[in-house]
N, C-alpha and C positions, 0 to 999 in steps of 0.2 A: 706333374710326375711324368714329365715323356719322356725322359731320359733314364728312368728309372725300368726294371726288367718289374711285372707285377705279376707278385704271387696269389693273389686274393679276388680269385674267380671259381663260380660253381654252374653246373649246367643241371636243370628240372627241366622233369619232362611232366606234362599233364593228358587228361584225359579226353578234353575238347578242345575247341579254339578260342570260345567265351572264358575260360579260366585264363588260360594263358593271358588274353588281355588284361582280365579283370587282376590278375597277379601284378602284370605288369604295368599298370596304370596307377595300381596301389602301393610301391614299392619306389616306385620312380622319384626320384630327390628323397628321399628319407634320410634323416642322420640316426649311425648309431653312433658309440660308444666304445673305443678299443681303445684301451688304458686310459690315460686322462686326455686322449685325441678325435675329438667325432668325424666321424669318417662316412659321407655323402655315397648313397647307393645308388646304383644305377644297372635300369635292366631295360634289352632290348630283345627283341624277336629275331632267329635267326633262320633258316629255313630249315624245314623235315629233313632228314637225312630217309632215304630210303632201303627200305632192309630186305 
């Protein structure tokens, strides 16, 4: 899909840093299920924005 523009991204935010892993480790290659198409998730760490 690299030529394609992709709409289907979400940003969470957690309370520690062990979540965030433990989310992200656990999510990582998952397939769901969008109409009769399964579609491979994928989550990576991005750095803190500070406020």
């Amino acid at each position: 899909m690299p030529a394609a523009k992709r709409k289907d991204f979400g940003f969470v935010t957690f309370d520690t840093h062990d979540n965030v892993v433990a989310c992200a480790e656990g999510i990582n290659n998952a397939e769901l299920l969008e109409g009769n198409d399964e579609v491979k998730v994928r989550a990576r760490l991005s750095r803190q924005v500070n406020k």
